[in-house]
Backbone as JSON, one array per atom type, in Angstrom:
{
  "sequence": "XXXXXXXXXXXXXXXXXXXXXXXXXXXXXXXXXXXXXXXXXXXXXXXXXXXXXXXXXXXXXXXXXXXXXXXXXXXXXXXXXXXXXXXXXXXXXXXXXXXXXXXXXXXXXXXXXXXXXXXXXXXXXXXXXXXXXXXXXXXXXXXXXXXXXXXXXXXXXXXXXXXXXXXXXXXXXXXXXXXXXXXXXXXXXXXXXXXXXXXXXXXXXXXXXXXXXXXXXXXXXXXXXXXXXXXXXXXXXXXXXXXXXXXXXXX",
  "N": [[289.93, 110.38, 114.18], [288.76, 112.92, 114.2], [289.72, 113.66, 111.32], [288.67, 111.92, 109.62], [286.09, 112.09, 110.21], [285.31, 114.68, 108.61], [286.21, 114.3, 106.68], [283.95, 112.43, 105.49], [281.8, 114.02, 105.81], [282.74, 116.42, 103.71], [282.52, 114.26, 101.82], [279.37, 113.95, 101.43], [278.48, 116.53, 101.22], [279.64, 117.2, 98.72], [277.97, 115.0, 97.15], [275.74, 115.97, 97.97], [275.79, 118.34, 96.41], [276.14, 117.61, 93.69], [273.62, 116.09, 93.06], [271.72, 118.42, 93.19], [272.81, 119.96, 91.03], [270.78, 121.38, 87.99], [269.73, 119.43, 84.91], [269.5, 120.05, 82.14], [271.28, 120.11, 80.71], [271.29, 116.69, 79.91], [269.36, 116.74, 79.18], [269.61, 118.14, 77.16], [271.34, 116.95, 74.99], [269.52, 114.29, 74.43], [267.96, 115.63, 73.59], [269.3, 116.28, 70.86], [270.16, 113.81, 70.18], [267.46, 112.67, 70.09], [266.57, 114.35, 67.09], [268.53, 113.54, 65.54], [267.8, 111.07, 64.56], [266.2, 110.04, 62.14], [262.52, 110.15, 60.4], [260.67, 107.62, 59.86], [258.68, 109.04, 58.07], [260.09, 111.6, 56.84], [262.29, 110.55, 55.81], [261.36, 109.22, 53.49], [260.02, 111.87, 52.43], [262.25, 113.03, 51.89], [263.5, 111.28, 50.0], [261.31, 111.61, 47.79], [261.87, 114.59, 47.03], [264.55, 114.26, 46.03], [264.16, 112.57, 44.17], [262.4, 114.18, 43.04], [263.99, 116.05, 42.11], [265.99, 115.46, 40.41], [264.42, 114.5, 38.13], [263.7, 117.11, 37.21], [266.15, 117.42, 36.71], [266.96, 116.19, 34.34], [265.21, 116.7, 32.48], [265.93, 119.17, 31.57], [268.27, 118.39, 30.63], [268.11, 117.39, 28.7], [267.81, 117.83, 26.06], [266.84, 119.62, 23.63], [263.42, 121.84, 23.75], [260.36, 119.93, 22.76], [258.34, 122.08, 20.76], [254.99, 122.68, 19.97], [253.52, 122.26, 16.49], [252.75, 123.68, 13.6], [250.16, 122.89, 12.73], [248.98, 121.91, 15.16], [248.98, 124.34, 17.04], [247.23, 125.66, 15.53], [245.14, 123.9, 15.6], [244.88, 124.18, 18.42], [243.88, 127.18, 18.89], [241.94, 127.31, 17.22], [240.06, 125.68, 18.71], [240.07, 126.92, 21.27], [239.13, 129.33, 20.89], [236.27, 128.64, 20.07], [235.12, 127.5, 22.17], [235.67, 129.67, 23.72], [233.54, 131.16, 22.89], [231.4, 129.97, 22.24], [230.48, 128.75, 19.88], [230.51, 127.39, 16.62], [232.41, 127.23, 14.48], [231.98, 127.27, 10.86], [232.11, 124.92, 7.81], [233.49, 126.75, 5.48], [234.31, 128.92, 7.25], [236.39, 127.75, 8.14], [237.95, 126.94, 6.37], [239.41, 129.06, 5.4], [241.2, 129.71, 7.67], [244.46, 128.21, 7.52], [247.48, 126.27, 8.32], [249.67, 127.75, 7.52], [248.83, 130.27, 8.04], [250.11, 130.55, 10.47], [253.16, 130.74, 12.57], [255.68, 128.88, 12.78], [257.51, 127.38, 15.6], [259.26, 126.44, 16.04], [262.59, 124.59, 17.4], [263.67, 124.88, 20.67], [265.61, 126.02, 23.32], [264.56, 127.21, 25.78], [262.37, 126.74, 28.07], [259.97, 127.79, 28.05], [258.03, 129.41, 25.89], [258.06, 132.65, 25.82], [260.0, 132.89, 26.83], [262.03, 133.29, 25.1], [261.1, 134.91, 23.3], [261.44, 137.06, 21.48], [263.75, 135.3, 19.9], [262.09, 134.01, 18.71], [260.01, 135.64, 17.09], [262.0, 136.84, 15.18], [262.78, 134.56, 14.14], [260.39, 134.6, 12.6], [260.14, 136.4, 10.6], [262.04, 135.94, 9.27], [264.61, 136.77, 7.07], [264.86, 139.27, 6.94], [264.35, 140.56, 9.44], [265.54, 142.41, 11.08], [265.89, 144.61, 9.43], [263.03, 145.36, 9.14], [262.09, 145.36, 11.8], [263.78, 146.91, 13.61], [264.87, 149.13, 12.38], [264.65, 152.69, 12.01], [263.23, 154.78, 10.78], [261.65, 156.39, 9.18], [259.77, 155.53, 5.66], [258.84, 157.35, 2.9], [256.15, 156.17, 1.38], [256.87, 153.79, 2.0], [257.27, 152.97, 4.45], [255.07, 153.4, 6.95], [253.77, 156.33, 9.39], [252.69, 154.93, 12.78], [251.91, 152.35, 11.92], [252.2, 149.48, 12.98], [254.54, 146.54, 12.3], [254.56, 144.05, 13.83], [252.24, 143.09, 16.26], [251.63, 142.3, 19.38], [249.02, 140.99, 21.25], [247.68, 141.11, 24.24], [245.87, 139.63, 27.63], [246.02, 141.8, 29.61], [247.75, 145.02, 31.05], [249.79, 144.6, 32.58], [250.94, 142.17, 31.29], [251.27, 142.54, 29.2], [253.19, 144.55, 29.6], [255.28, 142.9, 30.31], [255.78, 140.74, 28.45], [256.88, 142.51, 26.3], [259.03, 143.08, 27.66], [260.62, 140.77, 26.93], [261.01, 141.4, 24.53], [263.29, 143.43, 24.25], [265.79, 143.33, 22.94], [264.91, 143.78, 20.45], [263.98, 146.58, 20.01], [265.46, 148.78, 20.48], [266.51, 150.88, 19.38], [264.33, 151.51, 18.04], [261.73, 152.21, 19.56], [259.17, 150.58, 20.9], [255.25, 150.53, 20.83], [253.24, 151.56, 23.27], [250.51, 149.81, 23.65], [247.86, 150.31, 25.99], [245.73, 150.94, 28.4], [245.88, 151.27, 31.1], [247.52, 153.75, 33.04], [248.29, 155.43, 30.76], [247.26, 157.82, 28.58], [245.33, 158.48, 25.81], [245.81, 160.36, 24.56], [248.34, 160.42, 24.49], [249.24, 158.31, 23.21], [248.43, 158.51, 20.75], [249.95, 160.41, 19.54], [252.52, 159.04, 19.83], [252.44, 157.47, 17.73], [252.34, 158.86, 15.48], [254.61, 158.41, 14.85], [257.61, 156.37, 13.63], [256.81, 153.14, 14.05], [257.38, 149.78, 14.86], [257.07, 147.53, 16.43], [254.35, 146.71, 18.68], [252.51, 146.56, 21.35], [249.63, 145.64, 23.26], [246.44, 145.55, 24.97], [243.39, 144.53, 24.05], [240.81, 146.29, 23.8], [241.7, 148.65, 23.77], [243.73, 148.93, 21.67], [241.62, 148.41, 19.33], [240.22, 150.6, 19.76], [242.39, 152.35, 19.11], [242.55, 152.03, 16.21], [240.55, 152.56, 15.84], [239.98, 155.53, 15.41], [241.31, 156.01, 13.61], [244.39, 155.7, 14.52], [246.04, 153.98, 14.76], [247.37, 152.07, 12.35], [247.35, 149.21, 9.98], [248.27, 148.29, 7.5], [250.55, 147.86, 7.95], [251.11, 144.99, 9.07], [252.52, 141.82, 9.77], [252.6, 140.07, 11.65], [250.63, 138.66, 14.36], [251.03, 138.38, 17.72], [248.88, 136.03, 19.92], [248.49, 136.3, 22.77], [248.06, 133.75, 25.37], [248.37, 133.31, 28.15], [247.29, 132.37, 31.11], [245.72, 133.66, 33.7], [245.27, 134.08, 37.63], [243.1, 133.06, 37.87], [242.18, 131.67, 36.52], [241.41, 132.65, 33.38], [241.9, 133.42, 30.43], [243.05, 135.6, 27.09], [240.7, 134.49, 25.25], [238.85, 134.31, 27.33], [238.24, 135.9, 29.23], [235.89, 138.07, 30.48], [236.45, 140.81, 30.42], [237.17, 141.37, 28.13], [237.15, 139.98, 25.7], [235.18, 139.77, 24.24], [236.31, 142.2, 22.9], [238.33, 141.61, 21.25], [237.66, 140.07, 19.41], [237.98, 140.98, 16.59], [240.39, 140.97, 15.69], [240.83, 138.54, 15.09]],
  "CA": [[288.48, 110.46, 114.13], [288.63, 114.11, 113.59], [289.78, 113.58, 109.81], [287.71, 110.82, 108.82], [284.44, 112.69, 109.92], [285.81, 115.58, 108.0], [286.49, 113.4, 104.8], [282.81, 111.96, 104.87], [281.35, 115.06, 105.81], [283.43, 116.6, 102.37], [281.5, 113.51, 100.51], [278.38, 113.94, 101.7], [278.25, 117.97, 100.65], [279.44, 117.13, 97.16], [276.44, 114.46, 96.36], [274.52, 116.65, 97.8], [275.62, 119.65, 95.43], [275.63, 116.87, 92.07], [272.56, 116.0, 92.92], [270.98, 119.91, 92.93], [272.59, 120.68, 89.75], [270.35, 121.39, 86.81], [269.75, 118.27, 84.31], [269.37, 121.05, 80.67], [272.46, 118.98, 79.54], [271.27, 115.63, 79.71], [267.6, 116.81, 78.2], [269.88, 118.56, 75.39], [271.34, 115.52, 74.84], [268.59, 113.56, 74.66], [267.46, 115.8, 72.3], [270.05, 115.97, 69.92], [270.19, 112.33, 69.65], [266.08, 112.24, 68.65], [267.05, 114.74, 65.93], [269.6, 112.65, 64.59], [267.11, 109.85, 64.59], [265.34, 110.63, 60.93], [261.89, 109.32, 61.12], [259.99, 107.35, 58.41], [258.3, 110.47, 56.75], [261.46, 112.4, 56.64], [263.13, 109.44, 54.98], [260.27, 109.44, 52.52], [260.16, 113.35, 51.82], [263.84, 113.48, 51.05], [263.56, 110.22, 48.86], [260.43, 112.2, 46.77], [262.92, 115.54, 46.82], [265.99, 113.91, 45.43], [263.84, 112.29, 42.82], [261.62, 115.48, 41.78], [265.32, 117.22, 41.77], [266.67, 114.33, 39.71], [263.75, 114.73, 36.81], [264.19, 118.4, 37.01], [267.73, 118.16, 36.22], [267.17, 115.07, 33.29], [264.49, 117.34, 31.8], [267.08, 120.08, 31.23], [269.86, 118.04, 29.73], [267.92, 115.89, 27.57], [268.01, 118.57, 25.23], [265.53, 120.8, 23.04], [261.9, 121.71, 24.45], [259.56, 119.64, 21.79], [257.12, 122.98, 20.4], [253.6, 122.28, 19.02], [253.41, 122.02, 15.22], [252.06, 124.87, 13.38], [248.63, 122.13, 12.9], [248.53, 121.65, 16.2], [248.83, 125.7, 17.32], [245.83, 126.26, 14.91], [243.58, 122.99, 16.32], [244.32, 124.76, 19.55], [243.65, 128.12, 18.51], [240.43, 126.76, 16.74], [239.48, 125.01, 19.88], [239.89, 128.05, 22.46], [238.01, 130.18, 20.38], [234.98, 128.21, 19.66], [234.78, 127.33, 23.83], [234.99, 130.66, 24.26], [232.47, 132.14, 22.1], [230.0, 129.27, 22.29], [230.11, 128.8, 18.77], [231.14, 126.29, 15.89], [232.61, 127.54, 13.06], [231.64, 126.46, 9.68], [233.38, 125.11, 6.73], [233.7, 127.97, 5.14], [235.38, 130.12, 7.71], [237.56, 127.02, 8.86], [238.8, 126.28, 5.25], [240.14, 130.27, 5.66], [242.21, 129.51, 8.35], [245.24, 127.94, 7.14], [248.7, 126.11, 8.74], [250.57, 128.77, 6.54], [248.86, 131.44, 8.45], [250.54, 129.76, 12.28], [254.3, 130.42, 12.79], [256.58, 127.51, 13.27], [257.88, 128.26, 17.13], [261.0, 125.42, 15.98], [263.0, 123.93, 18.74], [264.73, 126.1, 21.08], [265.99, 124.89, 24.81], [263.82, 127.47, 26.66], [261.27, 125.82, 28.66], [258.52, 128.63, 27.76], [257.88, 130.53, 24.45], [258.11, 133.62, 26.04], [261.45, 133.17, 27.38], [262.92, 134.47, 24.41], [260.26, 135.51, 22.07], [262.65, 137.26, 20.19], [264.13, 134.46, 19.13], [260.71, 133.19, 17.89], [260.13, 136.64, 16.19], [263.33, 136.69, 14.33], [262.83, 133.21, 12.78], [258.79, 134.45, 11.97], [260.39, 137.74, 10.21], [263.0, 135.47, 8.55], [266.15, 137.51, 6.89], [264.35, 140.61, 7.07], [264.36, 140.98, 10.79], [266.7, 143.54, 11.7], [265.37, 145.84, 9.0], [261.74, 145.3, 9.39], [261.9, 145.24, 13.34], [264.75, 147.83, 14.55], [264.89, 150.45, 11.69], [263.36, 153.99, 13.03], [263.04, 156.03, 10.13], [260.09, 156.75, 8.46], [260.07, 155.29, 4.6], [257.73, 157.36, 2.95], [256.01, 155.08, 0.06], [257.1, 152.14, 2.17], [256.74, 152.57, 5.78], [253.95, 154.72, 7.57], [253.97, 156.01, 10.62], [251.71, 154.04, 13.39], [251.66, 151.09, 11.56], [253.62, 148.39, 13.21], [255.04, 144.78, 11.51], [254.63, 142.83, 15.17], [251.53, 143.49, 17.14], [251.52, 141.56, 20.7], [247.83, 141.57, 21.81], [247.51, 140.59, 26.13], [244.6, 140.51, 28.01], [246.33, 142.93, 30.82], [248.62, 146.05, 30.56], [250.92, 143.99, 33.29], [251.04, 140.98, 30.46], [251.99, 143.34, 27.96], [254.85, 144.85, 29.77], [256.08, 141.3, 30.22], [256.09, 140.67, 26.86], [257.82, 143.78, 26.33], [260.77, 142.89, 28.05], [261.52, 139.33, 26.16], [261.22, 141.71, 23.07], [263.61, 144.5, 24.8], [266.75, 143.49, 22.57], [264.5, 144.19, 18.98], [263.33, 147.53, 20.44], [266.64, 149.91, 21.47], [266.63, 152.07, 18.29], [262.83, 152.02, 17.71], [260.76, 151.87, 20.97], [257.78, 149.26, 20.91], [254.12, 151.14, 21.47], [252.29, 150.86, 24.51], [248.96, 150.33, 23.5], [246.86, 149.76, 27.27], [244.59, 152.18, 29.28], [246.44, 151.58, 32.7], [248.6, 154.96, 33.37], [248.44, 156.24, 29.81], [246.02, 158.57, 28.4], [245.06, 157.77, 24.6], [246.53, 161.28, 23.18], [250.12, 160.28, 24.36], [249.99, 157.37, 22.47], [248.78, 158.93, 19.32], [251.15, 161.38, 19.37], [253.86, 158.12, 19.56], [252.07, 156.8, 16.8], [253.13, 159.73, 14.7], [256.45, 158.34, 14.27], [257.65, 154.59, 12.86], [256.42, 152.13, 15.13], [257.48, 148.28, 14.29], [256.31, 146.58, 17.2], [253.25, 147.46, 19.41], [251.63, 145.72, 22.46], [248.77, 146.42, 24.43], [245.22, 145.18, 25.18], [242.73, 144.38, 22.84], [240.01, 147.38, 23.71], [242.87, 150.04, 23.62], [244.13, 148.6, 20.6], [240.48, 148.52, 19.0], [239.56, 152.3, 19.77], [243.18, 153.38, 17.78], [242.46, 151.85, 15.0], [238.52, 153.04, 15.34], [239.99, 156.45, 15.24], [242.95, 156.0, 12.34], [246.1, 156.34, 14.95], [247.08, 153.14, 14.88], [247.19, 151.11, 11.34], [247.4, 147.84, 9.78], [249.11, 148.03, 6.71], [252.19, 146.86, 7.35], [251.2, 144.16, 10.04], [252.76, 140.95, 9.27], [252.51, 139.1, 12.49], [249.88, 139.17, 15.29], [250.95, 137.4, 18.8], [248.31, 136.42, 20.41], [249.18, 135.55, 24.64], [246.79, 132.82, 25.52], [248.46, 133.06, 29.21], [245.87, 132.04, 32.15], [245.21, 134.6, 35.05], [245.31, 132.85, 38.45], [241.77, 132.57, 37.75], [241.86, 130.63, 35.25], [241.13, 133.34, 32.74], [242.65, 133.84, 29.17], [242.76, 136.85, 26.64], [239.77, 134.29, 24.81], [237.52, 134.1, 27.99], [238.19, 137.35, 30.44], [235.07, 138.74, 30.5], [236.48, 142.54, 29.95], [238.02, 142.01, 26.71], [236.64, 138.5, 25.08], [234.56, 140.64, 22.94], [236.94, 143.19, 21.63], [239.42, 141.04, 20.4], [236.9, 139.27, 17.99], [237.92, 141.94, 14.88], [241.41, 140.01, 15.54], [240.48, 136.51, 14.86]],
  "C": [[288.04, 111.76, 113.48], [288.68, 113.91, 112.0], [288.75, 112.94, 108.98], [286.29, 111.71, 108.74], [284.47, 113.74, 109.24], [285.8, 115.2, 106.85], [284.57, 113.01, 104.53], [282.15, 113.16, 105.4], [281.34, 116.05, 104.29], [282.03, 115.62, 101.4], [280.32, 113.77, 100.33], [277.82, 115.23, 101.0], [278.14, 117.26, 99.21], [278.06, 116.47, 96.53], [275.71, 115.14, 97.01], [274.23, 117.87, 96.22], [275.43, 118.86, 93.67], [274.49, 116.63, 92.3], [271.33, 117.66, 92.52], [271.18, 120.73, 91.38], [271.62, 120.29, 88.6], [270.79, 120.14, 85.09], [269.35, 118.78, 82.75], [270.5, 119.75, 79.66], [272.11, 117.73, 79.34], [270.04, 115.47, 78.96], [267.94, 117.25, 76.96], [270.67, 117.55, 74.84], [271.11, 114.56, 73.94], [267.92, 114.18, 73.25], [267.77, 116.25, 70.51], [269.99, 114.94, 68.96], [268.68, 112.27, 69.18], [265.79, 113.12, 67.33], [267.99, 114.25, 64.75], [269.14, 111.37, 63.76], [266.38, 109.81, 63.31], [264.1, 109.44, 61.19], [261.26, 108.73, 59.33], [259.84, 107.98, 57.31], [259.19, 110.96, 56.8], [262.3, 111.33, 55.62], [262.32, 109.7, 53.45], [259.99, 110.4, 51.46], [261.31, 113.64, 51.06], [263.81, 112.45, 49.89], [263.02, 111.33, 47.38], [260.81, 113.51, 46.53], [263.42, 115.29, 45.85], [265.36, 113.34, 44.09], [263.2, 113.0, 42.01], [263.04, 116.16, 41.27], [266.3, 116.53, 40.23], [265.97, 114.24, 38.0], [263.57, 116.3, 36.66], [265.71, 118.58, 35.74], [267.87, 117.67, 34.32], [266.2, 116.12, 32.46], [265.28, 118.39, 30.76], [267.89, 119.82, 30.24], [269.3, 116.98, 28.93], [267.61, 116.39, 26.42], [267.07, 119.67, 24.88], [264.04, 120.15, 23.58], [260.98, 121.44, 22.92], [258.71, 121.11, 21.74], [255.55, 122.24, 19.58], [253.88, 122.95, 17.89], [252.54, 123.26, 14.83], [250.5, 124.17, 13.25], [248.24, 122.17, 14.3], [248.43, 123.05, 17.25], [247.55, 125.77, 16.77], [244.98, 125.37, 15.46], [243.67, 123.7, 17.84], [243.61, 126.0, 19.84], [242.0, 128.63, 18.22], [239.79, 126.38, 17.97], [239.17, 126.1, 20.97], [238.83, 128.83, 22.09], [236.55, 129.45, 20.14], [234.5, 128.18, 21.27], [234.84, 128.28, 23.87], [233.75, 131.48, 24.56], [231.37, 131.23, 21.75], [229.45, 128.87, 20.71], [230.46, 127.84, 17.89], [230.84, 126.72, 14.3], [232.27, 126.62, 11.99], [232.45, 125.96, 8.68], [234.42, 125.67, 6.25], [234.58, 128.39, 6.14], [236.42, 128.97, 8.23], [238.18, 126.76, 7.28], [239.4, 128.01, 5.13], [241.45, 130.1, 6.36], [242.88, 128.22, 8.0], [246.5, 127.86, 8.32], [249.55, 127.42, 8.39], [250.05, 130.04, 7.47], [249.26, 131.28, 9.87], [252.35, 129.97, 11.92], [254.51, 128.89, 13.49], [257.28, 127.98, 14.41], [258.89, 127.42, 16.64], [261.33, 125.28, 17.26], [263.87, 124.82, 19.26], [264.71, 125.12, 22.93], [265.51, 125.71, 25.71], [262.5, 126.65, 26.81], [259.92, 126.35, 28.11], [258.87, 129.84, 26.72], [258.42, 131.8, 24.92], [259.39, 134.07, 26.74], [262.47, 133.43, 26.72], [261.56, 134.41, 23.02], [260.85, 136.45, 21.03], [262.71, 136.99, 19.16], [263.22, 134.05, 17.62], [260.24, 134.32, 16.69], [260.93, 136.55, 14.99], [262.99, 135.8, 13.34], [261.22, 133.93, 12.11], [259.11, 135.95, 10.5], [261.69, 137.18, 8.87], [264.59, 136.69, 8.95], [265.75, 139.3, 7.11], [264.36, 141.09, 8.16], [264.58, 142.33, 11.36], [266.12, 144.92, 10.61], [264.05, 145.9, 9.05], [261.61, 145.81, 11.17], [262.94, 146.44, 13.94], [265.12, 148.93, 13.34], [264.27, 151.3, 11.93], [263.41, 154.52, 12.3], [262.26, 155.74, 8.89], [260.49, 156.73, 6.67], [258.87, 155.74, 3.74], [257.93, 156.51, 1.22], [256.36, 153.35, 0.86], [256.64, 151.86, 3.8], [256.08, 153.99, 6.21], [253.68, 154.71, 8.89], [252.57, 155.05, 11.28], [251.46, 152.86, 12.51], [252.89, 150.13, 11.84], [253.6, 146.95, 12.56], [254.5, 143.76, 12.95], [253.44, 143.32, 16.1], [250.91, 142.12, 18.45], [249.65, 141.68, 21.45], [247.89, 140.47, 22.83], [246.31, 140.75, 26.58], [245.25, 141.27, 29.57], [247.43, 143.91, 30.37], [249.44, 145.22, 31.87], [251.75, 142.93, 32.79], [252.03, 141.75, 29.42], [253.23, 143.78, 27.87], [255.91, 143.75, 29.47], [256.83, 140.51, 29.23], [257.39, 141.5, 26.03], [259.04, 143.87, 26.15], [261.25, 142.2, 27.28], [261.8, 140.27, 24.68], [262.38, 142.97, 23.41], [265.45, 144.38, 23.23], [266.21, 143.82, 20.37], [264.2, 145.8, 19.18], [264.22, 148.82, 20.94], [266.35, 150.82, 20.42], [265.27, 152.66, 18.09], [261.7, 151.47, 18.53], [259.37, 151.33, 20.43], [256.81, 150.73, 21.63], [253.9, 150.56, 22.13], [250.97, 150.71, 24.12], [248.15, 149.87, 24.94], [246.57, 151.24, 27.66], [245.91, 152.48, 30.57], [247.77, 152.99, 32.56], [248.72, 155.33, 31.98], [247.16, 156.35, 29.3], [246.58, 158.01, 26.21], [245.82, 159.07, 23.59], [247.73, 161.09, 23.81], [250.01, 158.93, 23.18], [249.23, 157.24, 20.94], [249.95, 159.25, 18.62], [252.25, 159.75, 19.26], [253.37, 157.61, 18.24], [252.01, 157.08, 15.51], [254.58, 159.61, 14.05], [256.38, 156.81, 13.48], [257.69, 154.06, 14.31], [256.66, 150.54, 14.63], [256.74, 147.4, 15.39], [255.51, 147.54, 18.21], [253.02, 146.03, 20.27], [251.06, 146.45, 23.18], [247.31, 145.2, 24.32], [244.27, 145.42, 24.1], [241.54, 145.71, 23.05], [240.91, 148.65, 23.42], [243.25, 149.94, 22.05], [242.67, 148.93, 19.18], [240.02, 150.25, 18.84], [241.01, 153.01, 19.52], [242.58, 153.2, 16.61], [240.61, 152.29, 14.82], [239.03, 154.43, 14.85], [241.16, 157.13, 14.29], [244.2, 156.36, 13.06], [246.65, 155.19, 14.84], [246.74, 152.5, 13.17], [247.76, 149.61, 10.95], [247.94, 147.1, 8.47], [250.12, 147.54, 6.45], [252.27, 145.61, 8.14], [251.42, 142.91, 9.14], [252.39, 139.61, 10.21], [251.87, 139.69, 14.11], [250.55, 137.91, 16.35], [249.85, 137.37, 19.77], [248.58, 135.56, 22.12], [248.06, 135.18, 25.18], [247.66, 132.6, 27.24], [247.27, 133.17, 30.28], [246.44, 132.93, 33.65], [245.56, 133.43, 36.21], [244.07, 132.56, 38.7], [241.36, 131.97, 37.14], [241.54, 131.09, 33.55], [242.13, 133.62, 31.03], [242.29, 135.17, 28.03], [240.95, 135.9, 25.87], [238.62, 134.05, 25.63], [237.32, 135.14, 29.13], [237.3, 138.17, 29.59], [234.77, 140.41, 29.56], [237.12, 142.34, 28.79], [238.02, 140.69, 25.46], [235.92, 139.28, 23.67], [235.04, 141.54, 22.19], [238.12, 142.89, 20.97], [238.67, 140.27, 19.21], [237.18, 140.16, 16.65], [239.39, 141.15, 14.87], [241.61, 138.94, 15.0], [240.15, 136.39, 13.64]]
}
């Protein structure tokens, strides 16, 4: 008798003590398994993933990035500028502007012009490149100082740098001008303008008040870029307010 009530006494403890323990494991579980469970929209999301990732990739490998046509640079060109400036050119000044005066950007497998502008340089400069663009020494009778071959006009001195860079492998021997206001004063970048300068970038009012005051020149310019990139305001060098008007001696 002794034993037996001893044995169910024994049982009785234990379901008591399984019953008291903590039920964390069977709620983590529980919630494992409705993680595992993917739900409609999740099915859905990954579908519209795998297929944005999928025309990502086909975009890439389906070869060269089509460029706009040197016609179709100038109807846009033509087009920005007139919306800007509220205006509508005439015959006359549209039978001026000429295809012949629009580089050909040709096919290249960056996604965006500016991802090797260089490149795009190079071909606009032809065979001449390398001596037009990276020679630093002053030709007198042929080259004068402050007058650069490549002038980049941005509407920001943060645009300009940008620019800058893609042009960083034409520029080791004979440093690109800064032309912008932000952090430089206007007699440092005379004084640079004293030497041979081939390529220049800066902002169109900075740029404007050298050449008002003969430091920068225009003699040897062959090729103007002009960076029609949009602000996150929507803004371009042909409609930002601060500098819409002093790029018009450009155009």
């Amino acid at each position: 008798m002794g034993s037996g009530t001893a044995d169910a006494a024994a049982k009785k403890r234990r379901k008591q003590k399984s019953q008291l323990q903590p039920k964390s494991s069977i709620h983590k579980s529980k919630v494992k398994d409705k993680k595992k469970k993917p739900s409609k929209n999740n099915e859905e999301k990954k579908e519209f993933e795998t297929t944005a990732a999928a025309t990502t990739v086909g975009k890439r490998e389906s070869g060269v990035i089509q460029r706009p046509t040197a016609s179709q640079q100038l109807s846009f060109f033509i087009d920005q500028y007139q919306s800007a400036n509220r205006v509508q050119l005439s015959s006359l000044e549209l039978d001026s502007l000429k295809e012949t005066c629009i580089v050909e950007q040709g096919q290249s497998p960056a996604q965006n012009t500016t991802d090797n502008l260089d490149e795009h340089v190079k071909v606009a400069f032809g065979s001449s490149w390398k001596k037009v663009l990276c020679e630093k020494h002053i030709l007198e009778g042929q080259v004068d100082p402050g007058n650069p071959a490549l002038l980049v006009i941005s509407s920001s001195a943060l645009r300009s740098l940008d620019l800058l860079r893609e042009l960083r492998s034409l520029t080791k021997d004979c440093h690109a001008a800064k032309l912008f206001s932000k952090h430089m004063k206007i007699e440092e970048q005379v004084s640079i303008l004293k030497n041979r300068v081939n390529i220049a970038s800066g902002t169109p009012s900075r740029i404007k008040k050298l050449i008002d005051i003969e430091a920068l020149g225009l003699s040897r310019l062959a090729v103007i870029v002009f960076d029609m990139h949009t602000d996150v305001k929507g803004y371009s060098l042909f409609t930002l307010p601060q500098v819409r008007f002093d790029i018009v001696p450009f155009q």
